[in-house]
RODO-2510 file (C-alpha; in nm, 4 decimals, decimal comma):
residues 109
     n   res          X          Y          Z
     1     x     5,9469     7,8505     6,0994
     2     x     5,6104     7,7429     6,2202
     3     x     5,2861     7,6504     5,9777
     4     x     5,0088     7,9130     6,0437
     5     x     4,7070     7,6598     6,0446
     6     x     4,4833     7,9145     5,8885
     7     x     4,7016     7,9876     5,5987
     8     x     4,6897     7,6436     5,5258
     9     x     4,3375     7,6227     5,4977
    10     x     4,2799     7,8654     5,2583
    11     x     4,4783     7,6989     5,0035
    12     x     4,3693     7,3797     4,9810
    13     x     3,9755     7,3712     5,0279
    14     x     3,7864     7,1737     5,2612
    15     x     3,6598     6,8446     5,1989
    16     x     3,2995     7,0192     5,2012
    17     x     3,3801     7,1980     4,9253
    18     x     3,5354     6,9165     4,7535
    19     x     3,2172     6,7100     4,7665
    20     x     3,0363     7,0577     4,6221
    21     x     3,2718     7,0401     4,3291
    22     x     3,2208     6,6552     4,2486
    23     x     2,8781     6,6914     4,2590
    24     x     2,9207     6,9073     4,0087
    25     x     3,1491     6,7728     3,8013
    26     x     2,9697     6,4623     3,8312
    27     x     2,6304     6,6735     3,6672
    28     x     2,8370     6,7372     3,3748
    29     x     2,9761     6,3948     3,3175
    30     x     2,6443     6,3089     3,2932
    31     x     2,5961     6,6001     3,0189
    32     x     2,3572     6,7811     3,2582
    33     x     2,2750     7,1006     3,0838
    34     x     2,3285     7,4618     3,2560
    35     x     2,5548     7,2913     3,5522
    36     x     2,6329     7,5261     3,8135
    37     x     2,6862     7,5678     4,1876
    38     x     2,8953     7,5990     4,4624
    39     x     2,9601     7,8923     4,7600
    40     x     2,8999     8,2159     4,5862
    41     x     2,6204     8,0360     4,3386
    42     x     2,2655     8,2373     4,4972
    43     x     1,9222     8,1221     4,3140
    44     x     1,6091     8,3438     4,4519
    45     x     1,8352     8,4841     4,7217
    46     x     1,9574     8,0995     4,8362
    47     x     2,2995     7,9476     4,8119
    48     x     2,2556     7,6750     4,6388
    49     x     2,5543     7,3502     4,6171
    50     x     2,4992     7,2183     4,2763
    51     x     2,2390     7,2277     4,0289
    52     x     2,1481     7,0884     3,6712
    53     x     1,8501     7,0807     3,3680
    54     x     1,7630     6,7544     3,1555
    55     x     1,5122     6,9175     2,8879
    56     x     1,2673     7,1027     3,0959
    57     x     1,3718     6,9429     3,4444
    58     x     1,6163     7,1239     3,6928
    59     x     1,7361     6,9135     3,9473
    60     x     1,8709     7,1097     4,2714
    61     x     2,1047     6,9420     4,4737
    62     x     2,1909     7,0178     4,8411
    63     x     2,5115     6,8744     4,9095
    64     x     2,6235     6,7496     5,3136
    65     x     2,9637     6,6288     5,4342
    66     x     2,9697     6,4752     5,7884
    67     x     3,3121     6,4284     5,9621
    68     x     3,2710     6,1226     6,1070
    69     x     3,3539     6,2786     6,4003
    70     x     3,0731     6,5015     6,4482
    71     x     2,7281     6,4207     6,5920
    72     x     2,4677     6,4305     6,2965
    73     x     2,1747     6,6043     6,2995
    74     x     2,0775     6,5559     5,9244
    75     x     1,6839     6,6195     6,0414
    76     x     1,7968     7,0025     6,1143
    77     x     1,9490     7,0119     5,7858
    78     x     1,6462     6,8649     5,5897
    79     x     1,3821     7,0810     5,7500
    80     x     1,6313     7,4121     5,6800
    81     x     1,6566     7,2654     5,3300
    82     x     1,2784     7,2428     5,3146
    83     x     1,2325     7,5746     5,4266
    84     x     1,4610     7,7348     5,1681
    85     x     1,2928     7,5393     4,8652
    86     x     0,9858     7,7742     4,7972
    87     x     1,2285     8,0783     4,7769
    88     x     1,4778     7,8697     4,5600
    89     x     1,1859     7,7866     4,3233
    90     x     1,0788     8,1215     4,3095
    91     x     1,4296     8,2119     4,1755
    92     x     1,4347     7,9725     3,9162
    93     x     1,1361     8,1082     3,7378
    94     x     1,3314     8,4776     3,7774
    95     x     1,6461     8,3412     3,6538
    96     x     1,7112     8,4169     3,2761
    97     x     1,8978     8,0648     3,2005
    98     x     1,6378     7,8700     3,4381
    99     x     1,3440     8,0534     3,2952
   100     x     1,2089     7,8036     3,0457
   101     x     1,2176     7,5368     3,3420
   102     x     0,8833     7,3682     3,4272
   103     x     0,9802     7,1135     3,6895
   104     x     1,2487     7,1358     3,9755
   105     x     1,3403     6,8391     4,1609
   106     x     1,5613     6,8026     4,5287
   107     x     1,8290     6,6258     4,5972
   108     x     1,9696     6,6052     4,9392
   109     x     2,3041     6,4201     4,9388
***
């Protein structure tokens, strides 16, 4: 019986998606405070990879995976990234947990 390819995609996740998540997980060994992120995590209307406070500091981290295989063009990602930031910021001071945060930092990794 053959494999449907696209099946098996959708049960085990991408290696994308696997960086997301040890990002993540790697904010909350680090006893980050409010740790969140991933695909359907949306700050001021932006998706946002992985994010995390230290007393009144919230570090926002955009998260890239490059096949090796695949040209790079990590200067198209940075200036999108750039772009977004003002609207992500915005959402931060909406955002009930965020609310009390004075500082946001970037992290592009």
């Amino acid at each position: 019986m053959p494999v449907d390819k696209k099946a098996k995609e959708i049960e085990r996740p991408t290696r994308a998606v696997q960086f997301e998540n040890t990002t993540i997980d790697f904010l909350k060994n680090l006893k980050f405070d409010d740790v969140n992120g991933g695909g359907s995590f949306v700050i001021g209307g932006e998706q946002v990879d992985a994010v995390g406070g230290f007393k009144d500091t919230l570090l926002i981290f955009e998260c890239k995976y490059k096949n090796y295989r695949e040209k790079s063009a990590i200067r198209k990602h940075l200036k999108d990234f750039r772009g977004r930031m003002a609207f992500i910021k915005k959402g931060v001071k909406k955002d009930p947990i965020y609310s009390e945060i004075h500082k946001v930092l970037y992290g592009f990794i």
